[in-house]
N, CA, C and O atoms as a DFTB+ gen file, in Angstrom:
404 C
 N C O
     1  1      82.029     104.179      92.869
     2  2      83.184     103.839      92.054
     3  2      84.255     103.205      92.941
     4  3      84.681     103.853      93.897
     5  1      84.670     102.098      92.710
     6  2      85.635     101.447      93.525
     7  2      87.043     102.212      93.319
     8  3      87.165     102.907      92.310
     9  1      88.073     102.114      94.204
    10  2      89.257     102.818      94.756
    11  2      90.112     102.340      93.893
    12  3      90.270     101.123      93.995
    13  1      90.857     102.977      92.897
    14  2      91.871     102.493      92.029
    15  2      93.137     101.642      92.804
    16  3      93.706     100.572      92.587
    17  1      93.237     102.549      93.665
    18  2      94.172     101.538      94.453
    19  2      93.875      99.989      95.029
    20  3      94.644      99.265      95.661
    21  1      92.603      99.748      94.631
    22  2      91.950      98.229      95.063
    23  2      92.371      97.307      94.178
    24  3      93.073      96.354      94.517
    25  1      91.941      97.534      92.866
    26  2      91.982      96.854      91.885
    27  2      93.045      95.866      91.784
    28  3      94.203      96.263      91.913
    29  1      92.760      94.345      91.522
    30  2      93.400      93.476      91.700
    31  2      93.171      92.471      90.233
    32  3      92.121      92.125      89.693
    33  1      94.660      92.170      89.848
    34  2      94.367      91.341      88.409
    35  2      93.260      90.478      88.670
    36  3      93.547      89.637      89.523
    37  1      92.438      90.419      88.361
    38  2      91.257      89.812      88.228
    39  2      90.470      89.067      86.893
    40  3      89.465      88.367      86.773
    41  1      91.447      89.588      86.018
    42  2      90.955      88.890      84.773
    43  2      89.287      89.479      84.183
    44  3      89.201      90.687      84.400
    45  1      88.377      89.071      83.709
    46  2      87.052      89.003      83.281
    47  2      86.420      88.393      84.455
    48  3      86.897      87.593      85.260
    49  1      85.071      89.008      84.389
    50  2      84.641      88.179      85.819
    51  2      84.510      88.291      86.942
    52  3      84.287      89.442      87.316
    53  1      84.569      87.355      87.865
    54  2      84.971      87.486      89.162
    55  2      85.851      86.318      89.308
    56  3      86.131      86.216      90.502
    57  1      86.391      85.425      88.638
    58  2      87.348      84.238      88.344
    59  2      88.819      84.884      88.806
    60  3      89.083      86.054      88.528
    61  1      89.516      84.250      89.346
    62  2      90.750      84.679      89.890
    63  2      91.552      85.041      88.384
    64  3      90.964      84.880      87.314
    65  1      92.925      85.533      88.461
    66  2      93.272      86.283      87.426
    67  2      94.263      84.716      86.788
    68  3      94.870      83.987      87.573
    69  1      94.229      84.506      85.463
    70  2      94.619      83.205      85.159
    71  2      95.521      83.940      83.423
    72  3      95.174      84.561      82.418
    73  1      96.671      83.394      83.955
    74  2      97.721      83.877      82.530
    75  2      97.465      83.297      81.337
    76  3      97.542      83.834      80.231
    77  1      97.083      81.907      81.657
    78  2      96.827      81.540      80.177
    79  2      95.449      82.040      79.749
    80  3      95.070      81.821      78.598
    81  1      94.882      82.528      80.390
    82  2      93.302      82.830      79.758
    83  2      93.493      84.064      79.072
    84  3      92.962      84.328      77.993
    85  1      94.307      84.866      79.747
    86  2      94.151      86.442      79.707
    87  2      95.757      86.664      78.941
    88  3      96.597      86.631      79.840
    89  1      96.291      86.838      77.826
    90  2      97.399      87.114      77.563
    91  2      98.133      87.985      77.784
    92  3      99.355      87.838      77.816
    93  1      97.473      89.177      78.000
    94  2      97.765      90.138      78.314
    95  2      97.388      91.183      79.825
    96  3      96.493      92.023      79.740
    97  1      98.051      91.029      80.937
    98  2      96.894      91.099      81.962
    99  2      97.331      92.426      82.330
   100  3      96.922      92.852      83.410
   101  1      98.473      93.529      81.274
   102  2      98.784      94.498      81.708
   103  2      97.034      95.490      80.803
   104  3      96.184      96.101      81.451
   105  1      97.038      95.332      79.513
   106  2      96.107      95.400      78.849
   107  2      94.223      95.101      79.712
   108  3      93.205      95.745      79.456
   109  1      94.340      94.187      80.494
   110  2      93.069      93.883      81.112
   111  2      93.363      95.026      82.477
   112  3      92.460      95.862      82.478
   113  1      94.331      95.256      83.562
   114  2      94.188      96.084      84.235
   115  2      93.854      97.812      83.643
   116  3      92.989      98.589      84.049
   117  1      94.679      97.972      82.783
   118  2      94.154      99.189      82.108
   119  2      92.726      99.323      81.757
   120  3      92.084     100.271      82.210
   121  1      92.213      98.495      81.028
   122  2      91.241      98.283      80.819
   123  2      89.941      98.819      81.790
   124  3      88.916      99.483      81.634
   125  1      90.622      98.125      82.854
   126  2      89.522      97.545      84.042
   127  2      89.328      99.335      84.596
   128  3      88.262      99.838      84.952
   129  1      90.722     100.061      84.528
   130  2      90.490     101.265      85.301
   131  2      90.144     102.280      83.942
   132  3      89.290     103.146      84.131
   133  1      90.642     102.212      82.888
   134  2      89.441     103.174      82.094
   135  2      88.027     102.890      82.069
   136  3      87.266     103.665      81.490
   137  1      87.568     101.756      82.696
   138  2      86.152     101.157      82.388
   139  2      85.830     102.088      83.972
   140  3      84.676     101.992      84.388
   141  1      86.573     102.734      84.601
   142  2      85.579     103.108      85.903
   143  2      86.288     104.417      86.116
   144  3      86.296     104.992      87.205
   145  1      86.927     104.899      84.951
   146  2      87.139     106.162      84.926
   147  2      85.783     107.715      84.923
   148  3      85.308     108.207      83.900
   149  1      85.508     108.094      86.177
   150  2      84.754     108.885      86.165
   151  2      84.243     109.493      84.630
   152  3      84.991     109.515      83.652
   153  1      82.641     110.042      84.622
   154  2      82.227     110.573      83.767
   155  2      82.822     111.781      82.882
   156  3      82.609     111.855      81.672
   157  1      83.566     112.692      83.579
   158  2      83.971     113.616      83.344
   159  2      85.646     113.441      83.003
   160  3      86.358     114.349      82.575
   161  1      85.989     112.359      83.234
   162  2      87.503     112.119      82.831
   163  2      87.598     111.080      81.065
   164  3      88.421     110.816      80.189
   165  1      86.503     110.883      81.327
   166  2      86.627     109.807      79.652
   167  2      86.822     110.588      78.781
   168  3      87.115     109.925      77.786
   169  1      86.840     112.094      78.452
   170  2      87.706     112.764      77.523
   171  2      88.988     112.969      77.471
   172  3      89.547     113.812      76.769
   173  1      89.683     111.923      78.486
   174  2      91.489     112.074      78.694
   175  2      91.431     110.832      78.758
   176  3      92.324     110.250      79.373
   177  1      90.588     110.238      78.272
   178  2      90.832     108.673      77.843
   179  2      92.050     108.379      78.013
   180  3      92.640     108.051      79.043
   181  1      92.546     108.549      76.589
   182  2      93.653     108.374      75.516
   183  2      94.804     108.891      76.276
   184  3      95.809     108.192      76.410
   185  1      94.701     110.367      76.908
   186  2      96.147     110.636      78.031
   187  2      96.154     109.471      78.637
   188  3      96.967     108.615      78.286
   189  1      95.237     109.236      79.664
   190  2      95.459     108.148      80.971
   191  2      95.985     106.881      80.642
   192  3      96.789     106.161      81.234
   193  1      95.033     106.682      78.998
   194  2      95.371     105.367      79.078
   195  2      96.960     105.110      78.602
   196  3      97.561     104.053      78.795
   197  1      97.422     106.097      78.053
   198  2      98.714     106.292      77.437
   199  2      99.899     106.695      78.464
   200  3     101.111     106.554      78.296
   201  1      99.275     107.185      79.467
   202  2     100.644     107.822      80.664
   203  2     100.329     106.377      81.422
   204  3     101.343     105.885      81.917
   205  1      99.017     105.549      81.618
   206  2      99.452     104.296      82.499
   207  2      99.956     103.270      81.934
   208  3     100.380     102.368      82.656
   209  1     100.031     103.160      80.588
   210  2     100.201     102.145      79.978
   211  2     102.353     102.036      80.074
   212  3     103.003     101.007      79.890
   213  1     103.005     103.625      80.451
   214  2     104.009     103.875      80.137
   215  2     104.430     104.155      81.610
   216  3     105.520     104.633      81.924
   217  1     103.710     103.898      82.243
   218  2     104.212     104.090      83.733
   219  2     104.403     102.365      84.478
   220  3     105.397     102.024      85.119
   221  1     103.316     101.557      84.221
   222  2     103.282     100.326      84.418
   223  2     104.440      99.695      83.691
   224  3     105.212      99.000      84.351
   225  1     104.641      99.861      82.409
   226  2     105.725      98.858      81.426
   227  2     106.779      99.715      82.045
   228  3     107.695      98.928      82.280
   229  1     107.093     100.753      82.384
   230  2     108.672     101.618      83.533
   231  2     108.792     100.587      84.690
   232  3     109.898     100.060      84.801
   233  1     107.853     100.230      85.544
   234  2     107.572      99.835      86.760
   235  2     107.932      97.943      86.231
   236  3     109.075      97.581      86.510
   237  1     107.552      97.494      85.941
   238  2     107.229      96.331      85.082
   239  2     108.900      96.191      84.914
   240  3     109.445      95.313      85.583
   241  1     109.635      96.947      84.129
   242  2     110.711      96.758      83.594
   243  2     112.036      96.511      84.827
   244  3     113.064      95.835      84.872
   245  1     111.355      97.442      85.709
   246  2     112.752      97.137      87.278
   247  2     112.592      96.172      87.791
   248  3     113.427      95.824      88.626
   249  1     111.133      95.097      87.431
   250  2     111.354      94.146      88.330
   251  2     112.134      93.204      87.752
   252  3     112.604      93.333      86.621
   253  1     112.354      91.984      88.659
   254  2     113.039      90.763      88.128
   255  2     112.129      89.765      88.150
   256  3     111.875      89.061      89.127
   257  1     111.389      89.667      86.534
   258  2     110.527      88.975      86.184
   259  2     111.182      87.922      85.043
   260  3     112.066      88.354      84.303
   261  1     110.670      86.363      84.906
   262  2     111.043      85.739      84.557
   263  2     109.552      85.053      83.977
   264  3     108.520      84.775      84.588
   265  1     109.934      84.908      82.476
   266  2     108.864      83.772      82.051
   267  2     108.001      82.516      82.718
   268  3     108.455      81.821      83.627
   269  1     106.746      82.341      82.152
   270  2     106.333      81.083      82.697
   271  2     107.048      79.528      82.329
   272  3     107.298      78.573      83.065
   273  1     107.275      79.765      80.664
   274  2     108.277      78.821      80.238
   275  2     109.605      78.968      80.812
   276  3     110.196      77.911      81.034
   277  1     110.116      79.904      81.059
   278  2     111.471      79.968      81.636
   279  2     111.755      79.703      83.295
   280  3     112.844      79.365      83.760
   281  1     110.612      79.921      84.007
   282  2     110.679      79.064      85.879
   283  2     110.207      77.583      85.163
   284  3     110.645      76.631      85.809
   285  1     109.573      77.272      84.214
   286  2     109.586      75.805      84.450
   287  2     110.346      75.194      83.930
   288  3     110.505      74.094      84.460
   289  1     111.204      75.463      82.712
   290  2     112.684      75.511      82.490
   291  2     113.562      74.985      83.600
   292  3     114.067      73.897      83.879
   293  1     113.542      76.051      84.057
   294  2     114.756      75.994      85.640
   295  2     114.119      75.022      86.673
   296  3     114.740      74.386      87.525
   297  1     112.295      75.009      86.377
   298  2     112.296      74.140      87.713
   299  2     112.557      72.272      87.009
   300  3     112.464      71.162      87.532
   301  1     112.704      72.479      86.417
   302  2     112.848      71.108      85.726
   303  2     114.400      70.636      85.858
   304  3     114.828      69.483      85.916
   305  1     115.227      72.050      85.892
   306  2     116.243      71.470      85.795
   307  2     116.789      71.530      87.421
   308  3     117.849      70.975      87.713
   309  1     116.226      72.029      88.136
   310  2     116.560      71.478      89.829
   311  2     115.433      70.443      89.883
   312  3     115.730      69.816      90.900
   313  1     114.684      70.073      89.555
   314  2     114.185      68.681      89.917
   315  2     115.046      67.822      89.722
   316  3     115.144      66.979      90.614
   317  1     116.070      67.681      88.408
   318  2     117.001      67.018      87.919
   319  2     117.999      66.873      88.443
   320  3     118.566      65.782      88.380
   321  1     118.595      68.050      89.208
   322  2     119.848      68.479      89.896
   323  2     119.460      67.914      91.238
   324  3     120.399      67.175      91.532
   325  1     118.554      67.876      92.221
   326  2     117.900      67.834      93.188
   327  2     117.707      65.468      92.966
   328  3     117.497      64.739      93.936
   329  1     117.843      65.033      91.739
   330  2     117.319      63.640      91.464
   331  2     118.773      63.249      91.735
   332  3     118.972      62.426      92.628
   333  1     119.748      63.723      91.099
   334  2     121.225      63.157      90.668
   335  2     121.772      63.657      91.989
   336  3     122.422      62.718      92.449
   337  1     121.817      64.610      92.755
   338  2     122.264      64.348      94.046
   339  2     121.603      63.667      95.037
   340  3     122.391      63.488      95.966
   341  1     120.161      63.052      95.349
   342  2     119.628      61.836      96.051
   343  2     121.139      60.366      95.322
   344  3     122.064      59.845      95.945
   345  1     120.827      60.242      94.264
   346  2     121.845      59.384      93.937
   347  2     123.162      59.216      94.149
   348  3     123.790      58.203      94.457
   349  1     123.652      60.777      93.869
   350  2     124.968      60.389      94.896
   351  2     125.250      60.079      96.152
   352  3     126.199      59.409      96.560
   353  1     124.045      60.795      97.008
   354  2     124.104      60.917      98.049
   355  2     123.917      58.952      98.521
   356  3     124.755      58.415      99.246
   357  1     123.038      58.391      98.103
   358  2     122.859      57.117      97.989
   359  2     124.570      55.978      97.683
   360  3     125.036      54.944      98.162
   361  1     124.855      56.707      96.918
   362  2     126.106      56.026      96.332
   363  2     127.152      56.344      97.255
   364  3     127.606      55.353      97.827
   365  1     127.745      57.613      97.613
   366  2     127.958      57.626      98.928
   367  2     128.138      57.120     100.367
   368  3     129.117      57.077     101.110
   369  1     126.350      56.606     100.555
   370  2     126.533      56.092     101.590
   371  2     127.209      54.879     101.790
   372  3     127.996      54.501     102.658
   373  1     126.590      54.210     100.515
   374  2     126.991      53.191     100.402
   375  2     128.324      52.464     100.219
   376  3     128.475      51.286     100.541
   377  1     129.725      53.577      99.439
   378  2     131.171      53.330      99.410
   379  2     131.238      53.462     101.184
   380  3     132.192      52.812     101.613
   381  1     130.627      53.991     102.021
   382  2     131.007      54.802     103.321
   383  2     130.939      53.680     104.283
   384  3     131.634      53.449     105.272
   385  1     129.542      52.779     103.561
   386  2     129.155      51.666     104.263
   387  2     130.550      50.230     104.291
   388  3     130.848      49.536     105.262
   389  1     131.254      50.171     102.646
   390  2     132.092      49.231     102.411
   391  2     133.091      49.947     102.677
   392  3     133.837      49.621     101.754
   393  1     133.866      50.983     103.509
   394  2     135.064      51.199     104.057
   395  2     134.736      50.788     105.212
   396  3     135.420      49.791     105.445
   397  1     133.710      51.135     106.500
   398  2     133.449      50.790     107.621
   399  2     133.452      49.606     107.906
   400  3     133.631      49.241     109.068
   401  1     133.298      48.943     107.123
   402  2     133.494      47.498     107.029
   403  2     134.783      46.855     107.913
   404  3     135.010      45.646     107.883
């Protein structure tokens, strides 16, 4: 039986763990460790799967997690922010160039 502490989002498979495939990848880790829950523990199914399911979404909740739509949101808008200052910076040089004059 592999070491609970190993277990790595992995998705289905052996395919690396992929968000859009898997919607839910808190649901697939649970999964993955009731599926290798010793013989003698699958009658506390339903505890385990219910105290991890409420220990992970606790844990889950302190971090500072941000959507996939919402980093590409933001990264779109420093690509933008990051475009319009090349331009000033350009425009810039260039007033800097006609004072030196």
């Amino acid at each position: 039986m592999p070491n609970l502490l190993q277990f790595e989002l992995t998705g289905t498979g052996s395919t690396p763990y992929d968000p859009v495939m898997n919607a839910n990848p808190l649901d697939e880790l649970i999964n993955q460790v009731l599926r290798n829950l010793p013989a003698g523990l699958q009658t506390l199914r339903t505890d385990v799967e219910r105290n991890m399911r409420a220990t992970l979404e606790a844990g889950l909740r302190h971090l500072d997690l941000v959507t996939r739509q919402e980093f590409e949101v933001q990264q779109q808008l420093l690509e933008r922010a990051q475009l319009q200052l090349k331009v000033l910076e350009e425009k810039l040089a260039s007033l800097e160039t006609l004072i030196n004059k």
